[in-house]
N, C-alpha and C positions, 0 to 999 in steps of 0.2 A: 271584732276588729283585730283581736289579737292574733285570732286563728288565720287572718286574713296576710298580716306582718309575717307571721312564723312559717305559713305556706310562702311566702315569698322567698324567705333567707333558705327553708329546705331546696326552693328551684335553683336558687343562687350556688346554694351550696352542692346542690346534683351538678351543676355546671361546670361547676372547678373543678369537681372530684375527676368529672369524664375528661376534660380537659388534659388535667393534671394525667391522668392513665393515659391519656392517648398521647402527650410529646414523654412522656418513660416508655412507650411503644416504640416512635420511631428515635428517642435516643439510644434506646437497646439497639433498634435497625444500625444506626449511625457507628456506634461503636462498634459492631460488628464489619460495617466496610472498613473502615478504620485500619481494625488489627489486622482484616486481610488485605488493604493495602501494602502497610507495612511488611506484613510477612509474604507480603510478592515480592516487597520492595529489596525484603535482607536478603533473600535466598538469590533472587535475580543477581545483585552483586556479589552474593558469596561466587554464586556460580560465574560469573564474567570475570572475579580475579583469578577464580580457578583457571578459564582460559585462560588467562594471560600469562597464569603461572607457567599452563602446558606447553602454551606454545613458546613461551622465553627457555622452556630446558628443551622443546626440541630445537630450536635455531641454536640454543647453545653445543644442543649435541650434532648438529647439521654439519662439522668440520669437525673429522676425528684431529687428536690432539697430534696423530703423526705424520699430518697433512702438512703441517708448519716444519717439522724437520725433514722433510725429503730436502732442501735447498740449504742441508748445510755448508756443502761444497762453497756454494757462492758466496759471493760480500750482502752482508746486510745494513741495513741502512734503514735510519731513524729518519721516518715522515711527521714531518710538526703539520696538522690540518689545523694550524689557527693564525692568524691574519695579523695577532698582535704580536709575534716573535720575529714578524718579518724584518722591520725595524732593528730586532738586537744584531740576526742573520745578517744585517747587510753592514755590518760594525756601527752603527749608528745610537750616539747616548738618549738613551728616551728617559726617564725618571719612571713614568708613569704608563706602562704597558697601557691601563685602561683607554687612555687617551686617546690612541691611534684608531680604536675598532667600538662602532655605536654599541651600545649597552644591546643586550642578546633577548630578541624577543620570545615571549612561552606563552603566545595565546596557543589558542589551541588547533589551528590549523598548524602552526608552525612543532608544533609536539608531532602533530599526524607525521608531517611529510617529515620529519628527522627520524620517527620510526619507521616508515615507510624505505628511507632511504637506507635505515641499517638491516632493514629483512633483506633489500636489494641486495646492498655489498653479502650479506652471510650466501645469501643463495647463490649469488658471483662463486663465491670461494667452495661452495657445495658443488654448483657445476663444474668446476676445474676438475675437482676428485674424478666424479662419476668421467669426464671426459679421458682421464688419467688412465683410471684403474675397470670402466666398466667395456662392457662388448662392442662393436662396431656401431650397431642400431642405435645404442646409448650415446656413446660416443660424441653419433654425427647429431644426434638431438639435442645432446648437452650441448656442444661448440654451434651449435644454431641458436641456440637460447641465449648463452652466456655473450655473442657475439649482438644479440638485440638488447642488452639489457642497457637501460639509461640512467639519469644518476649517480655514476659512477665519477667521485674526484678523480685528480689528476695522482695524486698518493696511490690511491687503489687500482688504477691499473699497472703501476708502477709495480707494487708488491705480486701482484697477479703475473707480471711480464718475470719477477725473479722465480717467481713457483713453477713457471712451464717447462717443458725438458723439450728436447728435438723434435721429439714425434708429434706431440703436442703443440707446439709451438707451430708447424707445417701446417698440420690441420688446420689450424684458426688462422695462420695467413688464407685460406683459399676459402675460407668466408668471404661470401660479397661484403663491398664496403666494409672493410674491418677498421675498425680505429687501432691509428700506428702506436698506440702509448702503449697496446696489448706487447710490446718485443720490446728488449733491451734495447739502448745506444752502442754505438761500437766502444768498444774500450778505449779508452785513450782520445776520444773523441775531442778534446779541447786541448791538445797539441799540434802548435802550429809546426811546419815543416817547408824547408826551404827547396823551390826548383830543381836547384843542381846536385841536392843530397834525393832528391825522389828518382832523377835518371840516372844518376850512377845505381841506385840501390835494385834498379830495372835492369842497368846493366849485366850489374853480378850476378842478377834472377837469370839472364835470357843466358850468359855463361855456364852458368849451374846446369840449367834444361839442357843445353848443349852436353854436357859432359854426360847427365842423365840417359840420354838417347843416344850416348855415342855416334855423334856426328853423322848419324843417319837421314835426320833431316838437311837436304840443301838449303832448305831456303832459309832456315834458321841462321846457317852459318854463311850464308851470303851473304844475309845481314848484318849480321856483325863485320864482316870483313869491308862492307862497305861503309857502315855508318860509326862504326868505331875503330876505323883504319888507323889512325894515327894514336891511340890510345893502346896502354900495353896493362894488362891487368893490375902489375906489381905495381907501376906506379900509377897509378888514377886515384888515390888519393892525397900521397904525398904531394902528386901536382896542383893537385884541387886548394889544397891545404896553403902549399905558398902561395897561390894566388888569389887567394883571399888576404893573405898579409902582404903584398906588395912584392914579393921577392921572387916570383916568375913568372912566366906567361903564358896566358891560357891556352890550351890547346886551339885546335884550329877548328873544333865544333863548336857548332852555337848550342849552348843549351837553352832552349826553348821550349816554348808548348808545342812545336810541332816535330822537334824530336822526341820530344815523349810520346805523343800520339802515333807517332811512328812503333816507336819501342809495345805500346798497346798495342796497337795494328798486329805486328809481329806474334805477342803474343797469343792475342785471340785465333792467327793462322796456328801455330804450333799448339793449341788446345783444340781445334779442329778435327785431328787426327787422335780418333777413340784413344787410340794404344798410348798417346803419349799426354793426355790431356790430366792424367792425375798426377803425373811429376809436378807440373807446377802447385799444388800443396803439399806432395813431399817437401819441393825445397822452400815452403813457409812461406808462397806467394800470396795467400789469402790476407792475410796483414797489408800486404803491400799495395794492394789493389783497392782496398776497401780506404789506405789511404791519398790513391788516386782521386780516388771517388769525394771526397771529401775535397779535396781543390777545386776538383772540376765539377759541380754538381750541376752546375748549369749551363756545362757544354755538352750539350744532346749528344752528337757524334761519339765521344770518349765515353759516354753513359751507355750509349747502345753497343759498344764494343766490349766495354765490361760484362753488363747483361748476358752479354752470350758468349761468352768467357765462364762464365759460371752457368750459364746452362748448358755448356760443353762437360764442364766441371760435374754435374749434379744424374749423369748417367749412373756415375759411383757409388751407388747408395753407402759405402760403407765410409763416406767419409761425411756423413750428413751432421756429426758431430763438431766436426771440425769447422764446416760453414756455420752453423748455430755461433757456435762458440765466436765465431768473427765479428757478429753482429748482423750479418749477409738477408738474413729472413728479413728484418725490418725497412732493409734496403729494399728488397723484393718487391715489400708490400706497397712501398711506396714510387717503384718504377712502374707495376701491375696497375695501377689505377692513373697515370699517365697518360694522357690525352695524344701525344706519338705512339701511333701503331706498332711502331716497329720496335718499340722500345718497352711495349705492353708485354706486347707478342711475347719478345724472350724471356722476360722475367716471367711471366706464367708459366712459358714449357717448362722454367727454371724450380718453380713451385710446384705442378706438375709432377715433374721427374720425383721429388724428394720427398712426397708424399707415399708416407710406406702403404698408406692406405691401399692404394691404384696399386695394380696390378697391369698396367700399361704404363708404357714409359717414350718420350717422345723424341730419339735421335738428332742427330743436326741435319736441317733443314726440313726436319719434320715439324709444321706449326699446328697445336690444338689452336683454331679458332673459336670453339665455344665445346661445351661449356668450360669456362674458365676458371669456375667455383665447383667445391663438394654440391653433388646434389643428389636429395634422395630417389628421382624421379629417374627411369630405367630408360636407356637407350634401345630405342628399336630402328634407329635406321644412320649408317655413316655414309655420311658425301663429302669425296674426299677431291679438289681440284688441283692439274694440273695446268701449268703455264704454257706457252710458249716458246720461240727463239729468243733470247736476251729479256727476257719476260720474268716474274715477279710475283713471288704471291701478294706483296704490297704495292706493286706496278699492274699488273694485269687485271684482276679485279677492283680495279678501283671503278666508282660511279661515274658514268658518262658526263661531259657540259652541256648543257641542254641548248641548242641551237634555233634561237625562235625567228629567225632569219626565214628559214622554210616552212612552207605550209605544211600543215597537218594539226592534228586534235590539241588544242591548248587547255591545260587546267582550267575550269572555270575562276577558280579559287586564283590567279593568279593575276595582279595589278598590269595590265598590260604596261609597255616602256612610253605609249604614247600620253600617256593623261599627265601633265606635268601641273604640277602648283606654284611651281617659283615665281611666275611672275605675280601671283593673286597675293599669297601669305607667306608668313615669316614660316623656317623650322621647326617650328611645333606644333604652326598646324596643317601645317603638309605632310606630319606624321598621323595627327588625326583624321585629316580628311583620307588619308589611302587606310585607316584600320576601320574609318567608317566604310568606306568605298568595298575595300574587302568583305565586312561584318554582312552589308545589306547583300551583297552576291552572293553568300555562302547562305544567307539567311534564305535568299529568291530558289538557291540551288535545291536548298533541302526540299522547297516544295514541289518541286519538275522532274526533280534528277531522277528517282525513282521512274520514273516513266519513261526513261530512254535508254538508249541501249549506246554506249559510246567505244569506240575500235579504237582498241590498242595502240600505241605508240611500237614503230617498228614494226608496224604489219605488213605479213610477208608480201611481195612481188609478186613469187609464184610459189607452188607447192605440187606435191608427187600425188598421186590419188591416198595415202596413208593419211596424209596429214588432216588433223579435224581438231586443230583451235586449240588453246581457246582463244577468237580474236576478239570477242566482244568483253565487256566488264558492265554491267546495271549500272546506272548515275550514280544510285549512295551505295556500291560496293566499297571493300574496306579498301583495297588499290586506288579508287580516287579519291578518299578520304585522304591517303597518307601522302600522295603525290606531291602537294602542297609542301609539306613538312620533309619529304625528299631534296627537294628540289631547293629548300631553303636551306637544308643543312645538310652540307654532303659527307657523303662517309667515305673513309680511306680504304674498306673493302667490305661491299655490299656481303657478301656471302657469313661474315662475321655479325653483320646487324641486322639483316634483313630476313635470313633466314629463321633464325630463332623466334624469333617473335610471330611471323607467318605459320610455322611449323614443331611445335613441342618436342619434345622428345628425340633430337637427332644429335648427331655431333659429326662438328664440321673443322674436318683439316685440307691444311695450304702443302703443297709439297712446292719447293723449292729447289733447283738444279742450275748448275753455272753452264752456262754456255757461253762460245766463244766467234766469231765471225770469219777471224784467219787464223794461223798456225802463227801466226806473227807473235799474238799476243801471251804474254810467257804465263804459264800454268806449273803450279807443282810437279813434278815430277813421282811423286810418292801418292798422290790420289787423283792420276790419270788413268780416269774411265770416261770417255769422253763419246767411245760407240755404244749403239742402241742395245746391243747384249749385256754390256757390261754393266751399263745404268740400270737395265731391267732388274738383273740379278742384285744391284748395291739396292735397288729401292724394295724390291718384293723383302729383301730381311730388314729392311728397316719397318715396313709397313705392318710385317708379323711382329716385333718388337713394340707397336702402338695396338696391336690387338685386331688389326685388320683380318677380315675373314670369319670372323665370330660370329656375325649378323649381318642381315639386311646391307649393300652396300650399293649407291649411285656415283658412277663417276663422272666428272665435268672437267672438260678438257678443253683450250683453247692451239690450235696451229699443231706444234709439235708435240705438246701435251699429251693428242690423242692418241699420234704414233705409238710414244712409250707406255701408252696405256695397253693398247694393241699389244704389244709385247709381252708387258707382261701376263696378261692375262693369257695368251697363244704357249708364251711358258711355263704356265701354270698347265697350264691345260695338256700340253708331251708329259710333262712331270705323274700326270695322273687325279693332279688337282687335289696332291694331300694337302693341302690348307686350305681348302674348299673356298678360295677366294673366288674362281669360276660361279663356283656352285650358287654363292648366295648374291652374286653380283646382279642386279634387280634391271641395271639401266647403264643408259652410256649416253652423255650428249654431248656431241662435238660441235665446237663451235670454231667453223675455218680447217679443219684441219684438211692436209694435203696427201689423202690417200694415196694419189695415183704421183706424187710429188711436185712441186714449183718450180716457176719458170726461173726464181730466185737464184736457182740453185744451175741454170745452165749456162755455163760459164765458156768461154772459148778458152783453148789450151793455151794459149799466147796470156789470157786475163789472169788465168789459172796460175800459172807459172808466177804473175806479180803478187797477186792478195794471196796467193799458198792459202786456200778457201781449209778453213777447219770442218774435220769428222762429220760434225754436225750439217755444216752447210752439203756437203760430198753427199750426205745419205739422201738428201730431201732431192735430188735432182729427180725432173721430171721422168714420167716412165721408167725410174731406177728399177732394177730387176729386182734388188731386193726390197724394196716398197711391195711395188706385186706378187710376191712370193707369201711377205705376210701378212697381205691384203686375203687373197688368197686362203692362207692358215684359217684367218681370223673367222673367216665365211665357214669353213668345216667346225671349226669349233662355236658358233653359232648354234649346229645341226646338234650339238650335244647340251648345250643349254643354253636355251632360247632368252635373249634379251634384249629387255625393250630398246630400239637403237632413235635419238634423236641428232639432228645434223643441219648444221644455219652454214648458210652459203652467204662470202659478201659479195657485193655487186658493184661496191664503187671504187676508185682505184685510191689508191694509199699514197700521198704528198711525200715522198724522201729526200733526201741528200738539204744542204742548203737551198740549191739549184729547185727546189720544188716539183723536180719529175714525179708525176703519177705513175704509179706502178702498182698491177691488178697481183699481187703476192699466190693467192690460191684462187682457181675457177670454181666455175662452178661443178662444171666434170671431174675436179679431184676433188670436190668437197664432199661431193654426192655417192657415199659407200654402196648405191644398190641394194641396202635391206634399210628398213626404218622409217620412218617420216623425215622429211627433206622439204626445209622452207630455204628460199630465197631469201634474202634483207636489204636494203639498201644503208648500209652502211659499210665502211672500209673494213681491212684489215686487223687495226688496231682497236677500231670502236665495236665491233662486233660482240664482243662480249663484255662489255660497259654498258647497261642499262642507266637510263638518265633515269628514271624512277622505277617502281614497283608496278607501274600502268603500262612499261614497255613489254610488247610480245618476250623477248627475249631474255627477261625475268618470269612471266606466267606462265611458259612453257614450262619452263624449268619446275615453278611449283605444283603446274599439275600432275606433273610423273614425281614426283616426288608425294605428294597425296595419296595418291596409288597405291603404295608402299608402307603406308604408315598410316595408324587410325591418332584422329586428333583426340586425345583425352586429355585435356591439362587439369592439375589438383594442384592447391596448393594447402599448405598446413601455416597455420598463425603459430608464431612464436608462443602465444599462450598456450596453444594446443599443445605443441611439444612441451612444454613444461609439463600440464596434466598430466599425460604421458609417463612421468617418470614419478608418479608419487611416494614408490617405495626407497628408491634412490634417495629422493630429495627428505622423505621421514626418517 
């Protein structure tokens, strides 16, 4: 019984023992994860503060220390980024700073994005360097990056606006969409200024320019003679002076806004002429102007007369110092993104011009239509248009009114005039039943459109055996897609909006010329070139000064347009074609013009003798001899390099005078030059070359020779990309 007990306690006791060995088995196991948890755990954070150490001494090193002194010249200025000094800043007794600003939150999102935000600002201040001091390629990557970067306070671009210098500063105006906080304010900006001390101070300017140019401009001094006749230099202040105090009487001008506007006017004429357009910063007009600008900022008119006042100004490159310094860039940036064309326009040729970058430079009446920004993407084809008689690069190309009176192809996409809802529902949901109305038609359209084939808007009448379309467009081609979205929002010159986007890679300029109707109407006397040689010869060096001739070029020409196109290239072409503007010249489409000349133009000698018909009008007369001569020219010079000729004839007659007389301005027999494709149109004179959408013939024409000419590759690079890009820069 004993041995029986004692075998039991031995099994009891084999039990524990194995037991006991097997949990010191798996706590050796255990202790072992353990330590090599732990020793992942130390080394992983030794190694993650090490990062953090690295990369805290490379951001620290990411701005050399003599990136902060280059703007010791300027004023500096203490930025407070904290929300509770505002209070003492506006002289207000607070006791309690804390009070004003909620307690400062540190979870851990808000740690992220506050370090987030200061990598941002360092790399801000690292791109400016590289943009500063590195090569072109860097340069334009740096001011692409630095121009995307978000998170930046209102402090920080502030300091970033005093670090830029001239060159710099240009550059990153002609970033799209640039934010204006990147440029200074003008000096002096929060000094008010009285009316009658701004025209006198015009005065003395338009006086000065005068003595400047040695009385060489008439019109300069006609002006004055007329609009400050009774005013004597000596005294225009002393008079000014007592009549303000009671004790004499005003001269017999009104000073007003529309004697100043005059006084502008004036001056934007005398900055017209190249030779004399840099005296007015000699004599220290950039101050003066910039404080025009500042009374008048929201009178359009006085805005666009400045504008191109300074981009008369900005052919100079060696006074780009001097505009910087005025504040002029920030103005720029902010006339350039301006929803008035005309007021875009100049400030960009104005940016443009000053950009030492370019290598092209864009004269007066020369306008860059696009592209309007630095871009890294390469130019292979220029299409450059010319206007008509009394015509416009912001008058002539403008987008047709769509006339739904007439039968022909209607968008489907478009709520016709008849479905009306007013008498069923209220305004809101007469806006939803036509977004519904529209949604389900566009919805119907995606599933048919594809299966038909729909003709062009403006399709031609008649046509020569050359001609071969394109009339048709497929239902969901991208032309009826956009037609909608045309036709809703119109543009103030098709050629500016519609081409870029249909075709990559081009650049498209407006060329502008004054024309006149009769000799009546008075013209400078000092930039009287008014016949067809003289304009050829002013526009061919201005067209070489924009870089014309270098590549690929289509011309587009409406009425008289194509004449001087004629011209010039028939001159190019005696000349021997050293600027190979012939050579590379791809294409020609007239649209109207009056080869063989206009009935416009056939005047009786009795008529003659009254309207004294101007130059212009005199050339275009029918069967002019000299029409056919360089009709004629233009045909031999064809035989030396072949190009593609296209040609829109109108058909209906053009509404004039009050009186509403129709009159057929070009035929069809002087529209039609004998080489080329040659369509018919039914439309007038003036609508001819005004497309109501992207679905009209007389847009698709245009983009299929222009296709021709140029292979569509578009790229674009992400902001991050360029960053990448510059790793050694930014280490």
């Amino acid at each position: 019984m004993l041995y029986k007990y004692t075998h039991v306690l031995d099994r009891i006791k084999y039990f524990f023992t194995m037991r006991l060995r097997t949990y010191h088995k798996y706590n050796k196991y255990i202790e072992y994860v353990k330590s090599t948890g732990i020793s992942i755990v130390v080394v992983g954070g030794c190694w993650f503060l090490y990062q953090l150490r690295q990369v805290s001494h490379i951001l620290q090193s990411s701005v050399p220390v003599n990136v902060l002194s280059k703007d010791q010249p300027h004023t500096r200025y203490i930025y407070i980024d904290d929300p509770r000094f505002k209070d003492v800043l506006m002289l207000r007794k607070v006791e309690n700073l804390q009070s004003s600003v909620p307690a400062e939150s540190f979870s851990f999102a808000h740690i992220i994005m506050k370090w987030w935000k200061s990598l941002t600002r360092n790399v801000a201040y690292r791109l400016l360097h590289i943009a500063q001091s590195g090569n072109d390629r860097e340069r334009l990557k740096a001011l692409n990056t630095l121009n995307s970067l978000k998170h930046l306070k209102d402090w920080h671009y502030r300091h970033i606006a005093q670090m830029l210098d001239a060159k710099t500063a240009v550059s990153l105006a002609r970033m799209p969409n640039v934010d204006s906080r990147f440029f200074l304010q003008t000096p002096y900006h929060h000094v008010q200024y009285n009316l009658q001390d701004i025209i006198e101070k015009v005065y003395h300017l338009l006086l000065y320019l005068n003595t400047l140019c040695e009385n060489t401009h008439p019109c300069l001094l006609q002006f004055l003679n007329k609009n400050f006749k009774d005013i004597h230099s000596d005294s225009l202040i002393l008079d000014h002076d007592l009549t303000n105090l009671g004790l004499a009487v005003a001269p017999a001008i009104v000073w007003d806004q529309e004697l100043l506007r005059n006084c502008v006017q004036a001056l934007c004429h005398h900055s017209c002429l190249e030779l004399y357009s840099k005296d007015i910063i000699d004599a220290g007009g950039l101050p003066l102007l910039m404080i025009i600008k500042k009374i008048f900022s929201d009178n359009i008119d006085i805005c666009i007369l400045l504008a191109k006042i300074i981009s008369n100004i900005s052919l100079h490159s060696m006074y780009l110092q001097d505009i910087f310094q005025s504040g002029w860039i920030g103005t720029l940036v902010e006339w350039a993104q301006n929803s008035d064309i005309r007021l875009a326009a100049a400030a960009s040729r104005a940016l443009a011009n000053l950009d030492m970058d370019e290598n092209n430079k864009y004269p007066r009446r020369i306008y860059l239509l696009h592209p309007l920004h630095k871009t890294v993407a390469n130019t292979k084809l220029d299409v450059i248009f010319l206007h008509g008689l009394l015509g416009g690069v912001f008058i002539t190309w403008r987008q047709r009114d769509s006339d739904t009176s007439e039968v022909g192809v209607v968008d489907p996409y478009i709520i016709q005039d008849g479905i009306n809802f007013s008498n069923l529902v209220d305004d809101q949901s007469q806006d939803f039943l036509r977004d519904l109305t529209y949604d389900l038609r566009k919805r119907e359209w995606d599933k048919v459109g594809h299966d038909f084939e729909v003709i062009l808007d403006d399709c031609p009448q008649s046509t020569n055996s050359r001609g071969n379309g394109p009339f048709f467009c497929q239902g969901n081609d991208t032309c009826m897609k956009k037609t909608y979205h045309d036709k809703q929002h119109k543009t103030q010159c098709w050629p500016k909006d519609w081409l870029p986007q249909d075709i990559p890679f081009v650049r498209v300029i407006g060329v502008n010329y004054d024309t006149n109707l009769s000799l009546w109407t008075s013209s400078c006397p000092i930039e009287d070139k008014n016949t067809m040689g003289k304009r050829s010869k002013e526009y061919i060096k201005k067209l070489l000064i924009a870089g014309v001739g270098k590549r690929p070029t289509v011309w587009v020409c409406h009425s008289m347009g194509g004449l001087l196109v004629k011209k010039m290239l028939v001159d190019e072409w005696r000349n021997g074609d050293q600027n190979n503007i012939c050579k590379n010249t791809r294409g020609i489409v007239f649209y109207s013009t009056p080869h063989r000349g206009s009935r416009v133009a056939a005047l009786k000698q009795a008529t003659q003798m009254v309207l004294w018909p101007s130059i212009e009008v005199q050339e275009l007369r029918e069967e002019s001899p000299q029409l056919l001569k360089l009709h004629n020219e233009f045909l031999d010079m064809l035989k030396d390099y072949p190009i593609e000729i296209i040609s829109f004839s109108e058909t209906k007659s053009t509404h004039v005078t009050p009186l509403n007389v129709p009159f057929q301005f070009v035929t069809s027999n002087s529209a039609d030059p004998g080489v080329g494709e040659f369509y018919e149109i039914a439309q007038d004179h003036l609508s001819i070359c005004k497309p109501a959408s992207r679905h009209s013939f007389l847009y698709q024409k245009l983009l299929s020779v222009l296709k021709c000419h140029i292979t569509d590759e578009k790229t674009t690079v992400s902001p991050i990309a360029e960053l990448l890009t510059l790793p050694n820069k930014l280490l």
